[in-house]
LUMGU-260961 format. One record per residue: residue in one letter; residue number from 1; x, y, z of N, C-alpha, C in turn. Coordinates in Angstrom, 2 decimals, decimal comma. Layout:
LUMGU-260961
A|NUM|X|Y|Z|X|Y|Z|X|Y|Z
...
***
This chain:
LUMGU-260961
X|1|-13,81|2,11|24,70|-14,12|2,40|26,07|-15,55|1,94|26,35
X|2|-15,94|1,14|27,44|-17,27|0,65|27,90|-17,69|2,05|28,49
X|3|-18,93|2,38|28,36|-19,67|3,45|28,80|-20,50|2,76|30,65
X|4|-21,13|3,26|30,83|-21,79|2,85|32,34|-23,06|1,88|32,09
X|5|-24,03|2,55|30,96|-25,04|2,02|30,40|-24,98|0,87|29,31
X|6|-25,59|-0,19|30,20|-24,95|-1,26|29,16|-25,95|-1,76|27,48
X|7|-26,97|-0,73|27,73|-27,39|-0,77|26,21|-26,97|0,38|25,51
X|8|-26,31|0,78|25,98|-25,45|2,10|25,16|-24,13|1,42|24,43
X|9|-24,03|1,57|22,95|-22,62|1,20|22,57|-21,54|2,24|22,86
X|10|-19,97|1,64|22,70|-19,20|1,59|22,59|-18,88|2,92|21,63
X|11|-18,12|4,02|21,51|-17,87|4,76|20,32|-18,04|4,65|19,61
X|12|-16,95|3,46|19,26|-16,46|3,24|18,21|-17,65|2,80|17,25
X|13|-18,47|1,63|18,14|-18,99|0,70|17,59|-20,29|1,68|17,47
X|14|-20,68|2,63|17,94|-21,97|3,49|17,64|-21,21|4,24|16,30
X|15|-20,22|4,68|16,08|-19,61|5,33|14,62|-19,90|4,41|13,85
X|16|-19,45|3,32|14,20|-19,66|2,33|12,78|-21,10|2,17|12,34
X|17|-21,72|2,11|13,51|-23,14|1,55|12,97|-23,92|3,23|12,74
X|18|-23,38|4,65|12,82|-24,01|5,59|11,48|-23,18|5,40|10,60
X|19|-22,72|4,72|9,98|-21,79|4,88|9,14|-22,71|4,66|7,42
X|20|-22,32|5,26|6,67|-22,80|4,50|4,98|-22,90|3,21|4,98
X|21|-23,26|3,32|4,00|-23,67|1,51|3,96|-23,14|1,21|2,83
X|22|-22,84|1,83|1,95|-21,56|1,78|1,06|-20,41|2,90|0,74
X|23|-19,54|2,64|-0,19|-18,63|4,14|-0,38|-18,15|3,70|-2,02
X|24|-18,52|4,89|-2,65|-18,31|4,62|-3,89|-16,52|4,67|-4,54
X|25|-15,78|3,81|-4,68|-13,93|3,92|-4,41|-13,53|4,20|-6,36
X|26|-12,46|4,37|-6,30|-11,84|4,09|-7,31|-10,61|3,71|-6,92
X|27|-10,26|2,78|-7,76|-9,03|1,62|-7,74|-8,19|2,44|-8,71
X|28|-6,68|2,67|-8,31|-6,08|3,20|-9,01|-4,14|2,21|-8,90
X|29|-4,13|1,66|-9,95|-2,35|0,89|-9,61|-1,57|2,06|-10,65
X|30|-0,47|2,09|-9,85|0,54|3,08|-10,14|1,69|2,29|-10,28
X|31|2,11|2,14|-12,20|3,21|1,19|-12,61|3,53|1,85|-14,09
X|32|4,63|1,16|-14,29|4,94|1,71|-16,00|4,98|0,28|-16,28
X|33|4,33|-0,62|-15,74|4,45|-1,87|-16,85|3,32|-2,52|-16,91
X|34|2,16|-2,72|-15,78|1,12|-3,65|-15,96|0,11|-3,09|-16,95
X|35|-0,95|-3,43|-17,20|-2,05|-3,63|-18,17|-3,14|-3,96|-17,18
X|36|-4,76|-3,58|-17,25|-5,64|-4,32|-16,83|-5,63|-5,58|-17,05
X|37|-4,79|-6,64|-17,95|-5,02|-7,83|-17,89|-3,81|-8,38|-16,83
X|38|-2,66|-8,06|-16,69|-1,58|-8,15|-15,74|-1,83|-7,41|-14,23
X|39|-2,40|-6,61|-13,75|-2,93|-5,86|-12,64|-3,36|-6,77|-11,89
X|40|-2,76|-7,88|-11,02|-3,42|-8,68|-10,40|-3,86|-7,81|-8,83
X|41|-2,97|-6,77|-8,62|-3,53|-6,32|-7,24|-4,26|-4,88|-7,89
X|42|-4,48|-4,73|-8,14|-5,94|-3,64|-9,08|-6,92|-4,80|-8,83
X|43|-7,04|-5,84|-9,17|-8,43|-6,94|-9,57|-7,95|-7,47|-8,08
X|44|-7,49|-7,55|-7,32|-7,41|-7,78|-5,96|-7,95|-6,56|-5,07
X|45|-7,70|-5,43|-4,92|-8,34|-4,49|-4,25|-9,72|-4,59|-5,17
X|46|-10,19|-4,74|-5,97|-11,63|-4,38|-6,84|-12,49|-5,82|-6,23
X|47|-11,96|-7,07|-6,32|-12,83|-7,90|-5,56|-12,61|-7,69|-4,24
X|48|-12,23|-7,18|-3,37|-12,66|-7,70|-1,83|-13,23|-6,27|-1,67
X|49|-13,39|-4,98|-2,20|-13,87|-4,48|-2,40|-15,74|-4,56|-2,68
X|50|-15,87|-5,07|-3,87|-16,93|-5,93|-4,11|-18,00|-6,32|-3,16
X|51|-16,64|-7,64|-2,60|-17,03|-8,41|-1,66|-17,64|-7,83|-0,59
X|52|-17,20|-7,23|-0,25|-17,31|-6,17|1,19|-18,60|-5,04|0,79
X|53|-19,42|-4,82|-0,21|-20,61|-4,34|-0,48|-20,19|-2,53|-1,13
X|54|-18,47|-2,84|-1,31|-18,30|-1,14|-1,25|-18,64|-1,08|-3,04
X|55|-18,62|-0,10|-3,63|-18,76|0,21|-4,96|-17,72|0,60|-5,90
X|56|-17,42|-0,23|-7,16|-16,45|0,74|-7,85|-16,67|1,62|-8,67
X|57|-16,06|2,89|-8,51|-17,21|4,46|-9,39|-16,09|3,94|-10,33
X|58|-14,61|4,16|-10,61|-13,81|3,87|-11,43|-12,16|2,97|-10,54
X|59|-11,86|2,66|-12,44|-10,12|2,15|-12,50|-9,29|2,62|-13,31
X|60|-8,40|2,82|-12,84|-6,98|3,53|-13,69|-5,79|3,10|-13,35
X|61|-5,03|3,03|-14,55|-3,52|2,62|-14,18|-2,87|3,69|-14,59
X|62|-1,89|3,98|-13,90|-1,21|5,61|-14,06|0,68|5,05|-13,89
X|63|1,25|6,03|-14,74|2,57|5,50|-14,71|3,04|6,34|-13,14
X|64|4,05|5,76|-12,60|4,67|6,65|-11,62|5,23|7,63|-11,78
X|65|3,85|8,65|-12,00|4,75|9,97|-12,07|3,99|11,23|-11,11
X|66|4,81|11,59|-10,57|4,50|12,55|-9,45|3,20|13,50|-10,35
X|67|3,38|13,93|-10,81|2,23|15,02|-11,69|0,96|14,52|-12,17
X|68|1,44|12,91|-12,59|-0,08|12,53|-12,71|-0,68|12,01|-11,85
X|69|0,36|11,05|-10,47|-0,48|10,49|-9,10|-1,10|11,99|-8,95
X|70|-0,65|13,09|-8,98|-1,49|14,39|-8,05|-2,88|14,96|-8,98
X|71|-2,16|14,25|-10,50|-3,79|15,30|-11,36|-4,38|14,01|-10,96
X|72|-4,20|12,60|-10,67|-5,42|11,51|-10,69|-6,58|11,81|-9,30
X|73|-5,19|12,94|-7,97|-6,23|12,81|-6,84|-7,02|14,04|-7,09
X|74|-6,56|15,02|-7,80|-7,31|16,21|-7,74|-8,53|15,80|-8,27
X|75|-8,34|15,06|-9,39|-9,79|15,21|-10,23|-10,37|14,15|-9,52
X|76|-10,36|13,18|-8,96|-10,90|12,33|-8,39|-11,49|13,28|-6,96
X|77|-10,59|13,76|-6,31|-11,60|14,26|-5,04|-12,46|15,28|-5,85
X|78|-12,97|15,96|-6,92|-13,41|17,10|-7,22|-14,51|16,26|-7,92
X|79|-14,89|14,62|-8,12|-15,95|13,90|-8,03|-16,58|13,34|-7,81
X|80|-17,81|13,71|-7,67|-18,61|13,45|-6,70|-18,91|12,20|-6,58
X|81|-18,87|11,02|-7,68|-19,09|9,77|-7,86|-17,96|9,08|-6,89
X|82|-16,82|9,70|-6,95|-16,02|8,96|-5,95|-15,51|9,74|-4,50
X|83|-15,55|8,39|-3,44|-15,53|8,92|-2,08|-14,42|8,90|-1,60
X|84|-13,70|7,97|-2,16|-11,95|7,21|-1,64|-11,48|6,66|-2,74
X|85|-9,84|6,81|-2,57|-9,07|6,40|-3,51|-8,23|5,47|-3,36
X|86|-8,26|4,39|-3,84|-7,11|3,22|-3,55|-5,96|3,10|-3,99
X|87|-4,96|3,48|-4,03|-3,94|3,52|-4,74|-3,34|1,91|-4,35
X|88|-2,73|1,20|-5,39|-1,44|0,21|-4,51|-0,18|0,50|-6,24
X|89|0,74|0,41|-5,23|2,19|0,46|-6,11|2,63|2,32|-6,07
X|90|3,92|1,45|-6,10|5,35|2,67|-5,84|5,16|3,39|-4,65
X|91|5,17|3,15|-3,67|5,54|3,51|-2,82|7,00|2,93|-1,53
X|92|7,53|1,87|-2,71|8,73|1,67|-2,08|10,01|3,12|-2,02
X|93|11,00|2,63|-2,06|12,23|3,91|-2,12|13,27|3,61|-3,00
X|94|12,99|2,93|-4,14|13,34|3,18|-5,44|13,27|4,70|-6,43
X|95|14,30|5,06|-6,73|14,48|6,12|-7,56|12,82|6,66|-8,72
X|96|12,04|5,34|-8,80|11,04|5,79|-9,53|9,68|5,73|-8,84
X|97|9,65|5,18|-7,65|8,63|4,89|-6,69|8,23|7,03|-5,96
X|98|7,15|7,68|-6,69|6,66|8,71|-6,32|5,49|9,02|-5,98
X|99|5,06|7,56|-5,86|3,71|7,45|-4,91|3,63|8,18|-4,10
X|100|4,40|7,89|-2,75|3,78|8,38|-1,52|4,30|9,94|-1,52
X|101|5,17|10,59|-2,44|5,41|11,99|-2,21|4,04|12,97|-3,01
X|102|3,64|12,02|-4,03|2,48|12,64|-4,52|1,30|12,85|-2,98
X|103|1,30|11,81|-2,89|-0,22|11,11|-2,31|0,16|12,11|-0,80
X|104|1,29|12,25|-0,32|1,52|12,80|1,11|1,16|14,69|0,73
X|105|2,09|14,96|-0,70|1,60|16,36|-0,80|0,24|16,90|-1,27
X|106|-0,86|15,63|-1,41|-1,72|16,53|-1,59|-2,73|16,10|-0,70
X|107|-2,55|15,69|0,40|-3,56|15,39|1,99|-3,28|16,80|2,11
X|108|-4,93|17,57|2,60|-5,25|18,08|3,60|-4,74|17,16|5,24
X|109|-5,31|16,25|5,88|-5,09|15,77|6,54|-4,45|14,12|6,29
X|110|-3,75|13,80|7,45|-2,70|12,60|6,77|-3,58|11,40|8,50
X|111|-3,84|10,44|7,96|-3,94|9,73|8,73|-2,64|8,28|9,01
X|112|-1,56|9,14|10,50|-0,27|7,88|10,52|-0,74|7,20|10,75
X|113|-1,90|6,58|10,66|-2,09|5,30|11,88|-1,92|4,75|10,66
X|114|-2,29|4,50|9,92|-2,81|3,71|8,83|-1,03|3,05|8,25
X|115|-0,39|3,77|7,77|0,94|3,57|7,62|1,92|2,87|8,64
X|116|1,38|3,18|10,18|2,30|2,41|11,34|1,53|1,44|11,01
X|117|0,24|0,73|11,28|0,03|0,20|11,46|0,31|-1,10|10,49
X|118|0,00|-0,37|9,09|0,64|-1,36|7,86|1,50|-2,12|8,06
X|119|2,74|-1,08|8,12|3,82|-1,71|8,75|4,25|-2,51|9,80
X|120|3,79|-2,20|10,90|3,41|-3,13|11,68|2,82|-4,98|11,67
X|121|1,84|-4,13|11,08|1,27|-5,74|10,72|1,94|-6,95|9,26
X|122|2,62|-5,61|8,82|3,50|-6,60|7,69|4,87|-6,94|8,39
X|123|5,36|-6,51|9,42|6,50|-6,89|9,78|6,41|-8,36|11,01
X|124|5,29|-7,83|11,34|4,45|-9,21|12,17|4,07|-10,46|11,92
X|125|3,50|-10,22|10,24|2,74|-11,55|9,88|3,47|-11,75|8,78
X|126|4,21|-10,99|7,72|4,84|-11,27|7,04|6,40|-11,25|6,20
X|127|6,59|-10,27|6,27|7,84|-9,64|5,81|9,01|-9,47|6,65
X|128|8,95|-9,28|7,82|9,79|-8,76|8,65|10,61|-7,86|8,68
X|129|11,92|-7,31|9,13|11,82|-6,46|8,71|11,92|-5,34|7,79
X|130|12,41|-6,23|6,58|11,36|-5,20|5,42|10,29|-4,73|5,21
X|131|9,53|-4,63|6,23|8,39|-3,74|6,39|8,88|-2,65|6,56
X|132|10,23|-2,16|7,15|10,46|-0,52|7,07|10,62|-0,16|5,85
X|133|11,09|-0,62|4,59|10,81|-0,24|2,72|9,25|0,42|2,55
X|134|8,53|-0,11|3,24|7,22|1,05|2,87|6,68|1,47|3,09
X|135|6,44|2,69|2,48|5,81|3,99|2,88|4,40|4,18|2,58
X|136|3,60|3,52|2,98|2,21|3,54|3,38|1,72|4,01|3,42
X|137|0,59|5,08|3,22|0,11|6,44|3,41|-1,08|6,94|3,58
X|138|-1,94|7,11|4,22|-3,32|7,59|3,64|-3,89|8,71|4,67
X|139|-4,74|9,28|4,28|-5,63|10,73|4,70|-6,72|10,91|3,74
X|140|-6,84|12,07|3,94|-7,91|12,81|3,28|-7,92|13,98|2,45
X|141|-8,46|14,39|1,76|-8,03|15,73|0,45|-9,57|15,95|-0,02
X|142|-10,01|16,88|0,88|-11,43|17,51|1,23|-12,52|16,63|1,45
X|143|-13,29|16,05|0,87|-14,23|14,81|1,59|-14,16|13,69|1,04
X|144|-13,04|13,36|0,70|-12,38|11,99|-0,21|-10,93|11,71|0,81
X|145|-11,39|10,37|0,96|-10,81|9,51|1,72|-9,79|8,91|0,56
X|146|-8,37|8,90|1,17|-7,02|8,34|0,20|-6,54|7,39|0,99
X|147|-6,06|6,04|0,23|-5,14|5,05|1,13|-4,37|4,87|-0,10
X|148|-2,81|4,42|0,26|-1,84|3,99|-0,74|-1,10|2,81|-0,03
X|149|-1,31|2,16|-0,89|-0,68|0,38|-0,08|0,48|0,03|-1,30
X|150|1,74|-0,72|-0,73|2,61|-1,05|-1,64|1,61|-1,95|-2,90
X|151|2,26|-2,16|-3,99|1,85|-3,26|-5,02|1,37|-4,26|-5,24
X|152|2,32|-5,09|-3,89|2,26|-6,51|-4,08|1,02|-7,03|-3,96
X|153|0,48|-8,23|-4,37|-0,86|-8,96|-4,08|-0,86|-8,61|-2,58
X|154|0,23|-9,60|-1,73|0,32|-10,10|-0,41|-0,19|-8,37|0,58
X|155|0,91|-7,07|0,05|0,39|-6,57|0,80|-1,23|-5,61|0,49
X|156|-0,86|-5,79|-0,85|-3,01|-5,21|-0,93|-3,88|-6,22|-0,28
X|157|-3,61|-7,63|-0,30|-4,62|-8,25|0,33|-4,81|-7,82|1,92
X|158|-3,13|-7,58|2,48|-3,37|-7,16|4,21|-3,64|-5,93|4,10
X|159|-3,11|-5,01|3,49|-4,17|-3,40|4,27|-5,72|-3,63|4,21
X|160|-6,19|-3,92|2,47|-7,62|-4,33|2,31|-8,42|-5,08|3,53
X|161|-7,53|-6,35|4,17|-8,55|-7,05|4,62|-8,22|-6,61|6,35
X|162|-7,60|-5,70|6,24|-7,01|-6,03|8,36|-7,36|-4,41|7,78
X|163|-7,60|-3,46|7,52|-7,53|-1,99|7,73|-8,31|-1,63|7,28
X|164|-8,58|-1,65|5,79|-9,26|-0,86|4,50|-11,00|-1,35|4,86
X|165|-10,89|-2,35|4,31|-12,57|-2,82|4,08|-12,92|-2,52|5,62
X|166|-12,62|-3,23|6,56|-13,14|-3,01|8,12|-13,51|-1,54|8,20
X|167|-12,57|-0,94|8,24|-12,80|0,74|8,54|-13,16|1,95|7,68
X|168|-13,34|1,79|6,39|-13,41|2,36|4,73|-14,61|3,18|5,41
X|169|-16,05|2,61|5,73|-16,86|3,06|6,31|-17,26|4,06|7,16
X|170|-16,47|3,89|8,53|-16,18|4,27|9,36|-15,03|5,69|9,19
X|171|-13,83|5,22|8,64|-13,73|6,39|8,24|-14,43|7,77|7,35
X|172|-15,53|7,54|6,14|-16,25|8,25|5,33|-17,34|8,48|6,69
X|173|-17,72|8,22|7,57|-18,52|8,38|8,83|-18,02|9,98|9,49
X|174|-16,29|9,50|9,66|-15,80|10,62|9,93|-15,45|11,91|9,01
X|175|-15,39|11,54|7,91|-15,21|12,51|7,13|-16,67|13,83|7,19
X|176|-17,23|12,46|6,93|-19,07|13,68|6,33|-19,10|14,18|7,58
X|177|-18,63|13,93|9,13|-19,61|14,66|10,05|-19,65|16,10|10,29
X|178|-20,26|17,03|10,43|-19,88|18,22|10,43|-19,59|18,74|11,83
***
């Protein structure tokens, strides 16, 4: 929304600019088969990450299992080194995909946009409509910011570069304010 005063910003654009100037993340892929040397979208969210000036506090690869996606967010929001959590993988609707039931039951608050919009933009630019297969997810779980993006390279590179990095900021802006 334009305000009246034209050296006055924009909301949005006054949020962004108090925003951190970095956010310390941890990269987390959720699989029973890759390795840090096979993890190409782990080392894909960790460089544009990078790139983008944010920080990595840690990385973990966790098998898909409901009990440990939930002990990886507990202990992760309960440190202080990390601000947000990246999850990518299992969140399709395969019998072993328990990503997003972890990641949905342990938001305090659930941000849909992030998930329509995923989808959205993967059914737009890429996939069509198999973009309804995933379940996308992210919020918050006390002052730690959560996003969960399917696996693939293709779609960690689009949440990362059209959602994540742009707004990562901006959202931890909203989190801290009191």
């Amino acid at each position: 929304m334009l305000t009246s005063d034209p050296n006055e910003l924009p909301s949005v654009e006054q949020h962004r600019s108090e925003a951190p100037s970095t956010v310390r993340c941890m990269v987390v892929t959720v699989s029973d088969t890759r390795t840090p040397d096979t993890d190409k979208s782990g080392a894909l969210m960790k460089e544009l990450l990078r790139e983008a000036g944010y920080e990595i506090a840690r990385y973990e690869i966790v098998k898909d299992e409901y009990e440990q996606i939930r002990g990886i967010i507990e202990e992760a929001a309960a440190d202080p080194a990390v601000e947000a959590i990246l999850f990518n993988g299992g969140t399709g609707i395969a019998p072993r995909d328990t990503t997003y039931e972890a990641v949905r039951d342990s938001l305090d608050k659930e941000m849909p946009g992030f998930g329509e919009i995923f989808r959205y933009l993967s059914f737009a630019e890429d996939i069509g409509a198999a973009a309804m297969l995933s379940r996308a997810v992210a919020g918050v779980v006390g002052r730690t910011a959560v996003f969960s993006t399917p696996g693939s390279s293709g779609a960690v590179k689009l949440a990362m570069t059209r959602l994540i990095v742009p707004e990562l900021r901006h959202v931890m802006r909203e989190i801290y304010k009191k």
